[in-house]
PDB file of N, H, CA, C and O in Angstrom:
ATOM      1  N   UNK A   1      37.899  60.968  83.634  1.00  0.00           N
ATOM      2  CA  UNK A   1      39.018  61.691  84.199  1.00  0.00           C
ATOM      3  C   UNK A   1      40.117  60.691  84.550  1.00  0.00           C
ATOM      4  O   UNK A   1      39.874  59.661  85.178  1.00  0.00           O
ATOM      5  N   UNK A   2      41.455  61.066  84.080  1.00  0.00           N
ATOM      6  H   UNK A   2      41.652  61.903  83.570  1.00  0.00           H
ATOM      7  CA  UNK A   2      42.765  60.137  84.375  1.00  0.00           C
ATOM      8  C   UNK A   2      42.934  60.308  85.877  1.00  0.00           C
ATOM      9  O   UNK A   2      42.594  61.245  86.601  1.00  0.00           O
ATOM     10  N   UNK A   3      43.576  59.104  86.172  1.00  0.00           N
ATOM     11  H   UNK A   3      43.852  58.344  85.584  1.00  0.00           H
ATOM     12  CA  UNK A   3      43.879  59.396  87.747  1.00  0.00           C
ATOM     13  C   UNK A   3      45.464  59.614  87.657  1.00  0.00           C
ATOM     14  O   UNK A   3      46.246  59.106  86.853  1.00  0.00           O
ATOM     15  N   UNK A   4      45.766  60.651  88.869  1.00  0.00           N
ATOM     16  H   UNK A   4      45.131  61.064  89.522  1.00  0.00           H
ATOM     17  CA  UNK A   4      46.825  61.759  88.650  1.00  0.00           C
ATOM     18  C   UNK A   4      48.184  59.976  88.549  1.00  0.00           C
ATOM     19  O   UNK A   4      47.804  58.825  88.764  1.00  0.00           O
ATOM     20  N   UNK A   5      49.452  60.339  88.226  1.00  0.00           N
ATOM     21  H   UNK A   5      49.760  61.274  88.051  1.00  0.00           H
ATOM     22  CA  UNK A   5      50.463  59.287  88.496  1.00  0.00           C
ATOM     23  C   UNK A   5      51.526  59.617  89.490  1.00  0.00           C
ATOM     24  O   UNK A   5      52.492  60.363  89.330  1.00  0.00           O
ATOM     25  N   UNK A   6      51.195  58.961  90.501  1.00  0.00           N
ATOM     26  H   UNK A   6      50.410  58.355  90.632  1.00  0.00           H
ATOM     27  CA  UNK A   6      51.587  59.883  91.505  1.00  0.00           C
ATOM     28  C   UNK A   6      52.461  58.419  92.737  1.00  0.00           C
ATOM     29  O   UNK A   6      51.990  57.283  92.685  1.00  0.00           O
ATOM     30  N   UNK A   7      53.310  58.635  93.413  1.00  0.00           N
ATOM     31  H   UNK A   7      53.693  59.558  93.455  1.00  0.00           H
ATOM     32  CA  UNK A   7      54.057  57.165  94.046  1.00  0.00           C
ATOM     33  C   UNK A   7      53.275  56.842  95.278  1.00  0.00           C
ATOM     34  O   UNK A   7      52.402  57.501  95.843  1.00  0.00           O
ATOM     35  N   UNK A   8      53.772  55.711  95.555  1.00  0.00           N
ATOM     36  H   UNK A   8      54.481  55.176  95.095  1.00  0.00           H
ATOM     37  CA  UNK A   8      53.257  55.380  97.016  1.00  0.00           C
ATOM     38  C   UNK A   8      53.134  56.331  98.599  1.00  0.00           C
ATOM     39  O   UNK A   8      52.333  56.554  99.506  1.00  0.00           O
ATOM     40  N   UNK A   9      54.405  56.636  98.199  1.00  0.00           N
ATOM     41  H   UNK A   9      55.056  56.455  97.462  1.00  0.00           H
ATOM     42  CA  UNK A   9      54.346  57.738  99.197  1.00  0.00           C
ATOM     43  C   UNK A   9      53.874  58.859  99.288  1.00  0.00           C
ATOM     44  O   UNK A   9      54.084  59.307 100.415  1.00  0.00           O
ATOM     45  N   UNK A  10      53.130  59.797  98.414  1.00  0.00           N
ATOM     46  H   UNK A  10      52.958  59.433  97.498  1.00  0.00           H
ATOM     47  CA  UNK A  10      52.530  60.411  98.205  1.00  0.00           C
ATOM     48  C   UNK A  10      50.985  59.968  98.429  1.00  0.00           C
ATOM     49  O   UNK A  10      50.270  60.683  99.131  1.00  0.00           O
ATOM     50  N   UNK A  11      50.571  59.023  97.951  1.00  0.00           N
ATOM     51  H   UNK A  11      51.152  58.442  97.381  1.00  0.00           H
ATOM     52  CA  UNK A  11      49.497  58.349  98.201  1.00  0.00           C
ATOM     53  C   UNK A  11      48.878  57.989  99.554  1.00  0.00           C
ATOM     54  O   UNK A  11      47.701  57.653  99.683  1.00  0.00           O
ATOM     55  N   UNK A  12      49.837  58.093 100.636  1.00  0.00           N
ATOM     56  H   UNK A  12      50.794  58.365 100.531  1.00  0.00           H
ATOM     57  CA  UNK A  12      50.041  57.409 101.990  1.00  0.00           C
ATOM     58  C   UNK A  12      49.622  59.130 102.565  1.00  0.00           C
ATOM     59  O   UNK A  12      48.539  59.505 103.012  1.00  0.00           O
ATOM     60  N   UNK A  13      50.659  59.797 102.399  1.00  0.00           N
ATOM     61  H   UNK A  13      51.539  59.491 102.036  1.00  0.00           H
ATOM     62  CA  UNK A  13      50.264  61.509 102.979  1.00  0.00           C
ATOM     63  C   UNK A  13      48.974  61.790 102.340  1.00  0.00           C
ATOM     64  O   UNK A  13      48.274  62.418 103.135  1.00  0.00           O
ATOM     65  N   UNK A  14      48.372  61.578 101.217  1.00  0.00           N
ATOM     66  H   UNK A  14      48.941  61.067 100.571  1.00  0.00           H
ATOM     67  CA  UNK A  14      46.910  61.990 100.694  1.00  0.00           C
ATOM     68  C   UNK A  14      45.968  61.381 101.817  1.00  0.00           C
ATOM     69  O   UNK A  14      45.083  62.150 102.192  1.00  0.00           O
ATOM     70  N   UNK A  15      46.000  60.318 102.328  1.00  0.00           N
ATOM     71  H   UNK A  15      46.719  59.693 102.024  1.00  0.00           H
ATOM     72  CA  UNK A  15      44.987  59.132 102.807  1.00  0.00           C
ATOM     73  C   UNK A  15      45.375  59.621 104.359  1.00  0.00           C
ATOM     74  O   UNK A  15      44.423  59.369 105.099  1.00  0.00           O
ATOM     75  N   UNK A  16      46.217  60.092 104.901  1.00  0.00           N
ATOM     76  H   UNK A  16      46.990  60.297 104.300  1.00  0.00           H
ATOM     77  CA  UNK A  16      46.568  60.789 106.375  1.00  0.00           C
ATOM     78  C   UNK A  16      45.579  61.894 106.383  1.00  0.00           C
ATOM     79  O   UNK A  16      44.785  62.175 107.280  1.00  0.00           O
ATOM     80  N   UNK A  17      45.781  62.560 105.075  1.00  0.00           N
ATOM     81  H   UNK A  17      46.427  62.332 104.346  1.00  0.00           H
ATOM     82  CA  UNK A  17      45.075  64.326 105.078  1.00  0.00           C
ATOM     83  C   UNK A  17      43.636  63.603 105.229  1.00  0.00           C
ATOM     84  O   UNK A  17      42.862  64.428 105.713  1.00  0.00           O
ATOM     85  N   UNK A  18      43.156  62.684 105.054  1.00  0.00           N
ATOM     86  H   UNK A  18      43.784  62.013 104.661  1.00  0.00           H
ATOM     87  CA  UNK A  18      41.976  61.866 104.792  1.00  0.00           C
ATOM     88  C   UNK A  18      41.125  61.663 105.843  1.00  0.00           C
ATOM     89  O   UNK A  18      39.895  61.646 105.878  1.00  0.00           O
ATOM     90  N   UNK A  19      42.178  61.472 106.931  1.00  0.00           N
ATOM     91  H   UNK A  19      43.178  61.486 106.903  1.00  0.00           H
ATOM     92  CA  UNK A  19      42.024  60.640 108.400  1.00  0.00           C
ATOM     93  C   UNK A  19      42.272  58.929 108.822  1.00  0.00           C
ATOM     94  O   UNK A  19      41.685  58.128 109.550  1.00  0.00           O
ATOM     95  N   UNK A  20      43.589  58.884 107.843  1.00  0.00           N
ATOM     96  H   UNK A  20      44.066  59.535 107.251  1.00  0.00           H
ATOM     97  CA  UNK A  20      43.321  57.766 108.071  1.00  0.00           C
ATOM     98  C   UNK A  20      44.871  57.332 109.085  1.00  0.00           C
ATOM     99  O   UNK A  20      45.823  58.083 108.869  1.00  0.00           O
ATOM    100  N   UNK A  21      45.048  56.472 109.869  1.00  0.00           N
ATOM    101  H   UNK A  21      44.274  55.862 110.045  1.00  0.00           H
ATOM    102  CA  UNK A  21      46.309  56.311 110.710  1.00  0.00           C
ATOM    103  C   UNK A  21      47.416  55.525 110.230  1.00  0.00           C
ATOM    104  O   UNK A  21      47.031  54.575 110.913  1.00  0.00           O
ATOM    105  N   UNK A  22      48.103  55.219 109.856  1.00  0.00           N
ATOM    106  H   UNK A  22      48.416  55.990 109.302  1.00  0.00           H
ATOM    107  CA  UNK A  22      49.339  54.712 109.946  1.00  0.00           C
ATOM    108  C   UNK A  22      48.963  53.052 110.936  1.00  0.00           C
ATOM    109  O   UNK A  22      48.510  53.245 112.064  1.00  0.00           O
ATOM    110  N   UNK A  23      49.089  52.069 110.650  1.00  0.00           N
ATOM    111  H   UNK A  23      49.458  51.913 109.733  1.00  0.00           H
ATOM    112  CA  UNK A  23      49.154  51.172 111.624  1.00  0.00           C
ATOM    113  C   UNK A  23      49.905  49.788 111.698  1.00  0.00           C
ATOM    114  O   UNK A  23      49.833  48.797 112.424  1.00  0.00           O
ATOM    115  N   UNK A  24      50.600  50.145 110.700  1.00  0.00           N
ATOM    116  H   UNK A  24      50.659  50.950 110.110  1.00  0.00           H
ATOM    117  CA  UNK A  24      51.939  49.300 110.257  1.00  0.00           C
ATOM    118  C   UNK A  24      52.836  49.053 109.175  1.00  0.00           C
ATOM    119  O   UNK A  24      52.404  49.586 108.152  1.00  0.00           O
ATOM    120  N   UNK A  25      53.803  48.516 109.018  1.00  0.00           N
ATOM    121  H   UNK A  25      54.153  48.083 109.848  1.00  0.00           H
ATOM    122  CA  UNK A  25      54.433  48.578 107.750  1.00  0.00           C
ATOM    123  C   UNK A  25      55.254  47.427 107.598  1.00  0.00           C
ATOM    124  O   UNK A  25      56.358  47.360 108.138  1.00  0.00           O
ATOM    125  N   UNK A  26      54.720  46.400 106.803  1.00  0.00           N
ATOM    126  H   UNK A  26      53.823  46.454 106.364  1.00  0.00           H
ATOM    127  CA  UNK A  26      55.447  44.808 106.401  1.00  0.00           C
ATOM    128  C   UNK A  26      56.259  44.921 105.210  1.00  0.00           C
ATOM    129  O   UNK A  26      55.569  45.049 104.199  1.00  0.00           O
ATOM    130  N   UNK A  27      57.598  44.914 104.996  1.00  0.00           N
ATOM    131  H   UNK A  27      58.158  44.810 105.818  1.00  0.00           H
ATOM    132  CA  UNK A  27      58.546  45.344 104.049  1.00  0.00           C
ATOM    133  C   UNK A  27      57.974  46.654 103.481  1.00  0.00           C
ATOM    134  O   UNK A  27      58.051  47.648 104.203  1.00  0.00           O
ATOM    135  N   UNK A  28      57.418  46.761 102.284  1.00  0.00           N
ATOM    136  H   UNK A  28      57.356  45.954 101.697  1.00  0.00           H
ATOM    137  CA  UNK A  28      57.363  48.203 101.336  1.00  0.00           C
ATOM    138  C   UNK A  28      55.852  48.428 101.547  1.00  0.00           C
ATOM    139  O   UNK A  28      55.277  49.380 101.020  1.00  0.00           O
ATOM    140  N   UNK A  29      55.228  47.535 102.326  1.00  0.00           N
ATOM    141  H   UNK A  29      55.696  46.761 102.754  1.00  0.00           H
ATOM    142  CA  UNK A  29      53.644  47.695 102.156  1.00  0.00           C
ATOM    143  C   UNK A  29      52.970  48.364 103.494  1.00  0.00           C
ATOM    144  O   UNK A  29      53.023  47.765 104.568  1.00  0.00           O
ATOM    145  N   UNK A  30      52.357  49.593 103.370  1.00  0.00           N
ATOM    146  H   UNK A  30      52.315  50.080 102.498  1.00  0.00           H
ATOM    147  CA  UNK A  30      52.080  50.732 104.186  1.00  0.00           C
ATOM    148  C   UNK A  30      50.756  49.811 104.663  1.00  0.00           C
ATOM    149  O   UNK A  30      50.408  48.930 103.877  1.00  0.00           O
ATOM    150  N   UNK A  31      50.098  49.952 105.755  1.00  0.00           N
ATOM    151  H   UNK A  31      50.380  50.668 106.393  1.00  0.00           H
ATOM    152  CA  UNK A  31      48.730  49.570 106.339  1.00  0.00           C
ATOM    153  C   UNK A  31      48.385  50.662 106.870  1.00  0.00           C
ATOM    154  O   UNK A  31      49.105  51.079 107.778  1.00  0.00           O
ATOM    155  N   UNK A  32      47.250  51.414 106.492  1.00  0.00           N
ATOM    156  H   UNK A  32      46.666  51.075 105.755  1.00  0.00           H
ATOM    157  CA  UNK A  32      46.139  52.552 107.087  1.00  0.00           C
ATOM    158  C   UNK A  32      45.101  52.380 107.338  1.00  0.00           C
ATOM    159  O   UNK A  32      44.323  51.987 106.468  1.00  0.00           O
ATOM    160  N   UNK A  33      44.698  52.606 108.614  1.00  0.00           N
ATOM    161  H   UNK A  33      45.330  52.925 109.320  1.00  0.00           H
ATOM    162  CA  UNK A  33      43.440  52.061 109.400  1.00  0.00           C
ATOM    163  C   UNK A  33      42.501  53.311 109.091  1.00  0.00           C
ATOM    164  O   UNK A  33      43.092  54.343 109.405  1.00  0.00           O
ATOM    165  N   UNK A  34      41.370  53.526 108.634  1.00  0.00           N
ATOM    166  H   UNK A  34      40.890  52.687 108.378  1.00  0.00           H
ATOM    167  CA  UNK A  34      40.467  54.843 109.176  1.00  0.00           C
ATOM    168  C   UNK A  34      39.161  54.389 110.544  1.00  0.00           C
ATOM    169  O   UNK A  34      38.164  53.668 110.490  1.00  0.00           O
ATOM    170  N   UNK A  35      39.661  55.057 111.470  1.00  0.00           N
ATOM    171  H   UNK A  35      40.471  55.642 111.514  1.00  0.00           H
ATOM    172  CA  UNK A  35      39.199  54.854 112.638  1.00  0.00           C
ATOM    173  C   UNK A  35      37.264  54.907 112.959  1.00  0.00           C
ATOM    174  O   UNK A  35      36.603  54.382 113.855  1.00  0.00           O
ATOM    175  N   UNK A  36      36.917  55.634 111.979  1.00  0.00           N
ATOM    176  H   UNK A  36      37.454  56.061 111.251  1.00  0.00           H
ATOM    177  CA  UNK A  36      35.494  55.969 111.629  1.00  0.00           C
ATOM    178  C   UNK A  36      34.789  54.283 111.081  1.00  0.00           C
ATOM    179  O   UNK A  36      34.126  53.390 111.609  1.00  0.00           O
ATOM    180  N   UNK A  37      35.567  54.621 109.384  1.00  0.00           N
ATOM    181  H   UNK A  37      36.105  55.347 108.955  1.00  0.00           H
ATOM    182  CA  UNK A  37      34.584  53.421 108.755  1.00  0.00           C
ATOM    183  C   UNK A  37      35.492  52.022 109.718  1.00  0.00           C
ATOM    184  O   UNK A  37      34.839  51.002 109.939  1.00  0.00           O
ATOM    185  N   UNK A  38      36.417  52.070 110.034  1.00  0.00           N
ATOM    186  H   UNK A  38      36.948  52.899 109.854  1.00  0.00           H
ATOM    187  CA  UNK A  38      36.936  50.439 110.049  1.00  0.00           C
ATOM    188  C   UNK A  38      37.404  50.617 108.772  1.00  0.00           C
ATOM    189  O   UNK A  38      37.638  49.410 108.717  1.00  0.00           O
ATOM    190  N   UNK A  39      37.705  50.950 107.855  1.00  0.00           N
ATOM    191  H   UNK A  39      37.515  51.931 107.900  1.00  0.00           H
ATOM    192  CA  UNK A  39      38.580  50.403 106.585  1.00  0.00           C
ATOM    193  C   UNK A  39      40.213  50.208 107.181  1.00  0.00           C
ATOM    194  O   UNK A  39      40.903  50.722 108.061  1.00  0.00           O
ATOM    195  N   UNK A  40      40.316  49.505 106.489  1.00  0.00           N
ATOM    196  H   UNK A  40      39.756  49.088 105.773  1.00  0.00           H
ATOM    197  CA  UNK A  40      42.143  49.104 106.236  1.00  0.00           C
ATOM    198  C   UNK A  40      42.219  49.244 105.009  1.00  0.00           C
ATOM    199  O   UNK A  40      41.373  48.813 104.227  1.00  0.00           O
ATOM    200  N   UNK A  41      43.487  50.013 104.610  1.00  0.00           N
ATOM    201  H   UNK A  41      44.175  50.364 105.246  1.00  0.00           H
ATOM    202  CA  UNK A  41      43.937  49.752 102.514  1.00  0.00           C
ATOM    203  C   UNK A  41      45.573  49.812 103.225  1.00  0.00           C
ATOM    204  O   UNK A  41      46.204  50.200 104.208  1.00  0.00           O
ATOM    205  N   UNK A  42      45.656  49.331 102.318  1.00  0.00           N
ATOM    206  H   UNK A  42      45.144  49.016 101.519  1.00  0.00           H
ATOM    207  CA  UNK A  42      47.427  48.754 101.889  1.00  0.00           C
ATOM    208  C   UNK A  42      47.958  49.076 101.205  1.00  0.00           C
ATOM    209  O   UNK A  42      47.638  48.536 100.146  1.00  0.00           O
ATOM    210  N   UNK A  43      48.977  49.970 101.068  1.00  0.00           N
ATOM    211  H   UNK A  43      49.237  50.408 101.929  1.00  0.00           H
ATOM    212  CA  UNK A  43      49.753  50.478  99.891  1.00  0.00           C
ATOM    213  C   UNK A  43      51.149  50.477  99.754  1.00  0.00           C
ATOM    214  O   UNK A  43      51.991  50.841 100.575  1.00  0.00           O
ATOM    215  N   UNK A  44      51.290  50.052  98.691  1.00  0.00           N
ATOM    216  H   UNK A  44      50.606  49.756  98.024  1.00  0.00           H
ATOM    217  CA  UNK A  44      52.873  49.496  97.959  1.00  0.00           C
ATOM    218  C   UNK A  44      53.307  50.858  98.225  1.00  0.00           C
ATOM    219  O   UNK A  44      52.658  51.797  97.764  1.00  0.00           O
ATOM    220  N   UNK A  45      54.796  51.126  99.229  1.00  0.00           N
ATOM    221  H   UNK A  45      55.323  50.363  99.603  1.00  0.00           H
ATOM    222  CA  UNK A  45      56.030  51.937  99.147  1.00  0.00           C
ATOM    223  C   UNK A  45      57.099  51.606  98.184  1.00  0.00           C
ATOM    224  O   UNK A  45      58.107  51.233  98.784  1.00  0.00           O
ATOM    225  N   UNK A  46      57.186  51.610  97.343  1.00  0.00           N
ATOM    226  H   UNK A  46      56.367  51.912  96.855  1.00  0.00           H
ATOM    227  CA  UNK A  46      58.555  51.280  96.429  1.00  0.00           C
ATOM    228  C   UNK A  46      59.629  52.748  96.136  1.00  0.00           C
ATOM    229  O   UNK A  46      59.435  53.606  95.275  1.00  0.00           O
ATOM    230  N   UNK A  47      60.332  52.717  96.753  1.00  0.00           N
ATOM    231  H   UNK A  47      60.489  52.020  97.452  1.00  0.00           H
ATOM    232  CA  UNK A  47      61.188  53.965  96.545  1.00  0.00           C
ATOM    233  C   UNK A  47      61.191  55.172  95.198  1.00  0.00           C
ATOM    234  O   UNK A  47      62.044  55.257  94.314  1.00  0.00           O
ATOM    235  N   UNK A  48      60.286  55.803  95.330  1.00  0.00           N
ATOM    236  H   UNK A  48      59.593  55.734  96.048  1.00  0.00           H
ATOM    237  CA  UNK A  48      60.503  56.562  94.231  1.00  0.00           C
ATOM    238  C   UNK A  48      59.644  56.038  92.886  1.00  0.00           C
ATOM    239  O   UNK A  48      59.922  56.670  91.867  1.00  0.00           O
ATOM    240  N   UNK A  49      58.593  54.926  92.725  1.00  0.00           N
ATOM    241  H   UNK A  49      58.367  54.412  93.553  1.00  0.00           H
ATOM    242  CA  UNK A  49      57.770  54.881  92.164  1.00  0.00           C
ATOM    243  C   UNK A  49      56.982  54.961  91.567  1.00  0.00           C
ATOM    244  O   UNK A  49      56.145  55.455  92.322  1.00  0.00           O
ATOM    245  N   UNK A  50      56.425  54.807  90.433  1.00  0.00           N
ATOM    246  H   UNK A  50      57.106  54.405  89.820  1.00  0.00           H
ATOM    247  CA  UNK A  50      54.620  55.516  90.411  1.00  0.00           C
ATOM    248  C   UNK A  50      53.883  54.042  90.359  1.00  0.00           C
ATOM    249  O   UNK A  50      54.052  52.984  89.752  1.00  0.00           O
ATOM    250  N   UNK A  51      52.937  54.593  91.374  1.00  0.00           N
ATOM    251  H   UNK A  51      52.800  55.453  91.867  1.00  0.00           H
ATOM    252  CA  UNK A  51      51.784  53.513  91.221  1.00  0.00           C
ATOM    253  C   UNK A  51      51.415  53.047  89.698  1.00  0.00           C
ATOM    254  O   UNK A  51      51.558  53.764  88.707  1.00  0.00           O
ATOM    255  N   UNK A  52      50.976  51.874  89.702  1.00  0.00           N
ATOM    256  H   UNK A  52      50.860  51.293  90.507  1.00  0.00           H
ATOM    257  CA  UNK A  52      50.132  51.626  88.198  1.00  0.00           C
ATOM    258  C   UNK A  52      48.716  52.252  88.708  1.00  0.00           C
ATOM    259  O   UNK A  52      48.261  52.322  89.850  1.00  0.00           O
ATOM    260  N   UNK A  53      48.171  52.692  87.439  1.00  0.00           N
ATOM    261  H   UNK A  53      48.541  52.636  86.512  1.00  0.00           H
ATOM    262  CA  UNK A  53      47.025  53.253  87.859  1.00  0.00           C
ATOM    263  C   UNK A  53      45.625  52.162  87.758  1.00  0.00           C
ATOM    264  O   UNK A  53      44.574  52.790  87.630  1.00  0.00           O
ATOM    265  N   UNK A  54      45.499  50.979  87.788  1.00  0.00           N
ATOM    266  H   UNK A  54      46.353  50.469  87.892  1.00  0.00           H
ATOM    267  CA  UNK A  54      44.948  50.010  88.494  1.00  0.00           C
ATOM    268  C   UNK A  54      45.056  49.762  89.920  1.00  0.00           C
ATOM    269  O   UNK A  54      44.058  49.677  90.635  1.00  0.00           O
ATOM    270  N   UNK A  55      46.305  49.639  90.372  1.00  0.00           N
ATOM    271  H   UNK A  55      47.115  49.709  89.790  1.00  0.00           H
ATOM    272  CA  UNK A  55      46.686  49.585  91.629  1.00  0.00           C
ATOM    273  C   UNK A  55      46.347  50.820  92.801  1.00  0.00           C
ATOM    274  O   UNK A  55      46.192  50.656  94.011  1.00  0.00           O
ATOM    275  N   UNK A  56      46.280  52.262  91.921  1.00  0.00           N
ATOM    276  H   UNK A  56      46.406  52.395  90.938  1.00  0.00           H
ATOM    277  CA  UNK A  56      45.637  53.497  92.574  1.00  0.00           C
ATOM    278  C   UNK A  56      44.322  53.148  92.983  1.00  0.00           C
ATOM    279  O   UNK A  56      43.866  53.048  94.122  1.00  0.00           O
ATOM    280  N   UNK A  57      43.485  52.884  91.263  1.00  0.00           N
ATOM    281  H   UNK A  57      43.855  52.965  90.338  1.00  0.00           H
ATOM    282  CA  UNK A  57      42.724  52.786  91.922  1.00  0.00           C
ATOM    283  C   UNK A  57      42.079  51.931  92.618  1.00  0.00           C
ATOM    284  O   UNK A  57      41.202  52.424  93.329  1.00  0.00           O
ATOM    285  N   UNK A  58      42.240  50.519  92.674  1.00  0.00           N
ATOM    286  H   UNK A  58      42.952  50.120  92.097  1.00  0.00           H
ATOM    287  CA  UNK A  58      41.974  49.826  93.987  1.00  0.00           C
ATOM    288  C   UNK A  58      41.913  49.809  95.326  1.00  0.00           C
ATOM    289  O   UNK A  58      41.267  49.137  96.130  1.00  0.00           O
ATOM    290  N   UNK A  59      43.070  51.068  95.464  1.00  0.00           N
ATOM    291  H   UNK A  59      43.595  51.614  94.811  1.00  0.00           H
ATOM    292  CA  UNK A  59      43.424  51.539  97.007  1.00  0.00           C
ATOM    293  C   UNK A  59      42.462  52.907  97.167  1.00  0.00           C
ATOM    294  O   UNK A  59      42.353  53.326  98.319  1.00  0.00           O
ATOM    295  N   UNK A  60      41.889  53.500  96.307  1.00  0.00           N
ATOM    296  H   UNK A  60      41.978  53.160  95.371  1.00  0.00           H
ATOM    297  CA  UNK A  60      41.020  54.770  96.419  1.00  0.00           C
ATOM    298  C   UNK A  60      39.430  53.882  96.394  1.00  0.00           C
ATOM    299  O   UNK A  60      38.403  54.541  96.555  1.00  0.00           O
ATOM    300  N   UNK A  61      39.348  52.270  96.168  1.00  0.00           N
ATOM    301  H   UNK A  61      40.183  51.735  96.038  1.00  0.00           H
ATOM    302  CA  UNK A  61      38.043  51.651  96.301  1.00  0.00           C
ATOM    303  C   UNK A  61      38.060  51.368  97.417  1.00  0.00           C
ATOM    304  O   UNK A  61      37.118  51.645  98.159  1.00  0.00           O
ATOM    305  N   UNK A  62      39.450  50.562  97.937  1.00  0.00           N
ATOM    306  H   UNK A  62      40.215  50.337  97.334  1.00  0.00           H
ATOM    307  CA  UNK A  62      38.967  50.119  99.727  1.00  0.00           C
ATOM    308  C   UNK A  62      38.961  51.331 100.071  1.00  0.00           C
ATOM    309  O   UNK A  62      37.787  51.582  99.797  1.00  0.00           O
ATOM    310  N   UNK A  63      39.414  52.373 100.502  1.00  0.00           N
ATOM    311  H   UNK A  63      40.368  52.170 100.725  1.00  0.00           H
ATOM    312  CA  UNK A  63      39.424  53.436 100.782  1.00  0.00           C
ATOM    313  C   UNK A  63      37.553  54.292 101.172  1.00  0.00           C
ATOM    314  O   UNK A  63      36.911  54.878 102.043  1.00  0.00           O
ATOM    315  N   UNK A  64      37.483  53.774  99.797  1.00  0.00           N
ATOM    316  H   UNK A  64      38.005  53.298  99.089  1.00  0.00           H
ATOM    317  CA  UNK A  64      36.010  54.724  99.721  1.00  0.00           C
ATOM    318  C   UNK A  64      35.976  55.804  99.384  1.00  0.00           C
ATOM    319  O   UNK A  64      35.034  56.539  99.680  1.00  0.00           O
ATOM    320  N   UNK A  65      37.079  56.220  98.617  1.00  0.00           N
ATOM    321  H   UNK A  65      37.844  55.623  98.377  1.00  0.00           H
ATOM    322  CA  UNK A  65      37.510  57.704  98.284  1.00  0.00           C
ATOM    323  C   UNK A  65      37.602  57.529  96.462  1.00  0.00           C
ATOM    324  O   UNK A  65      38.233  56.780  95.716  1.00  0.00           O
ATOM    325  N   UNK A  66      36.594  58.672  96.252  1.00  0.00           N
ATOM    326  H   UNK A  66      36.082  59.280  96.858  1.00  0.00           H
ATOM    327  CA  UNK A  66      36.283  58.619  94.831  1.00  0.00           C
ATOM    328  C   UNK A  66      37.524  59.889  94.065  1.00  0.00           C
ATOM    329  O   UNK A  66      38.094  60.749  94.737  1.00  0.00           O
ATOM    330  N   UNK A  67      37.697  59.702  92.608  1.00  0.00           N
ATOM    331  H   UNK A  67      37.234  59.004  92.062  1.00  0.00           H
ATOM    332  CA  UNK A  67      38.833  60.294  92.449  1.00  0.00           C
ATOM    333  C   UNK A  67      39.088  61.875  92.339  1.00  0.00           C
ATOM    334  O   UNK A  67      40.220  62.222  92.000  1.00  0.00           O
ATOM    335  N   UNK A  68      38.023  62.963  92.626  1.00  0.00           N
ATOM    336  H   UNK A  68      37.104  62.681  92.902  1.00  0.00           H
ATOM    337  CA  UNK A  68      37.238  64.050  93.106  1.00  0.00           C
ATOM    338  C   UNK A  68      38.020  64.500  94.458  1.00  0.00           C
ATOM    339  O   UNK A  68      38.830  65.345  94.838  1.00  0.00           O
ATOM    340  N   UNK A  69      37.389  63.583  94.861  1.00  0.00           N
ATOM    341  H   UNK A  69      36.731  62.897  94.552  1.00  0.00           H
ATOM    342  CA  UNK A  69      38.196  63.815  96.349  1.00  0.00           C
ATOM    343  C   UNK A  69      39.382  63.189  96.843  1.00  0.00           C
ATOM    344  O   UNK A  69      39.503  63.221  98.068  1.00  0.00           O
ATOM    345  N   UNK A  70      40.427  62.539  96.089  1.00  0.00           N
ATOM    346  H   UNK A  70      40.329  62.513  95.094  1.00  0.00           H
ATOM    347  CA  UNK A  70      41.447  62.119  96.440  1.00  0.00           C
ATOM    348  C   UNK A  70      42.275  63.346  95.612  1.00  0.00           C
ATOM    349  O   UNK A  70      43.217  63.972  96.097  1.00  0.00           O
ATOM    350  N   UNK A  71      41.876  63.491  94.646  1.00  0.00           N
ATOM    351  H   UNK A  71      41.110  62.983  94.252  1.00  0.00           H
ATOM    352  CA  UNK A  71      42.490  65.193  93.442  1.00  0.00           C
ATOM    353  C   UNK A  71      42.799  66.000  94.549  1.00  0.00           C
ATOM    354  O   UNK A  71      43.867  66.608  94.617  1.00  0.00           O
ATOM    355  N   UNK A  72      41.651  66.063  95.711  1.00  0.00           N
ATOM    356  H   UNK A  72      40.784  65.569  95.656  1.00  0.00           H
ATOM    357  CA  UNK A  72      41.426  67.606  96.428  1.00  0.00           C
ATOM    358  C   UNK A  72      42.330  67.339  97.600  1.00  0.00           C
ATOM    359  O   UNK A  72      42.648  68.232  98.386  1.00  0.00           O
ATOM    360  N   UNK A  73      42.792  65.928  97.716  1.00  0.00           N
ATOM    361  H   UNK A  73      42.534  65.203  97.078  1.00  0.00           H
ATOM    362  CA  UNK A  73      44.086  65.920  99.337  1.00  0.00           C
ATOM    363  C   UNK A  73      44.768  66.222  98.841  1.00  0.00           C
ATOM    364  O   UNK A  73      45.225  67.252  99.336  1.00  0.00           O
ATOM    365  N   UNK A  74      45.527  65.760  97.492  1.00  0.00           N
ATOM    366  H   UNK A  74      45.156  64.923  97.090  1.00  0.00           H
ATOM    367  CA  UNK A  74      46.861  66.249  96.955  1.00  0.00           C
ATOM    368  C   UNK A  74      47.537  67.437  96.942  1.00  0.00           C
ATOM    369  O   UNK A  74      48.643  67.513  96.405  1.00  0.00           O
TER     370      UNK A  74
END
């Protein structure tokens, strides 16, 4: 299954619906804490974007979110 092509910012509201918090932002690069596992993932904001889909999915591995259930926040 392809993973959807979808921007940073979109990616950031998927991973909120997720549970994950907001806990900083260093130039274009989002930091989301999930308060449960302890994960942190980092995700590139670039205005209007699409992720490369390597870069998706790296952030759906720290995450821990398989691509099933990242389909179903969107």
């Amino acid at each position: 299954m392809k993973l959807p092509r979808i921007s940073g910012e979109k990616v950031v509201k998927a991973l909120k619906k997720a549970g994950f918090e907001p806990v900083g932002i260093r130039g274009s690069h989002h930091y989301l804490h999930h308060p449960k596992s302890e994960t942190l993932v980092t995700v590139p904001v670039h205005s209007g974007k699409i992720l490369a889909p390597k870069t998706l999915q790296t952030i759906l591995s720290q995450a821990g979110i398989s691509q099933k259930e990242f389909r179903e926040l969107l």
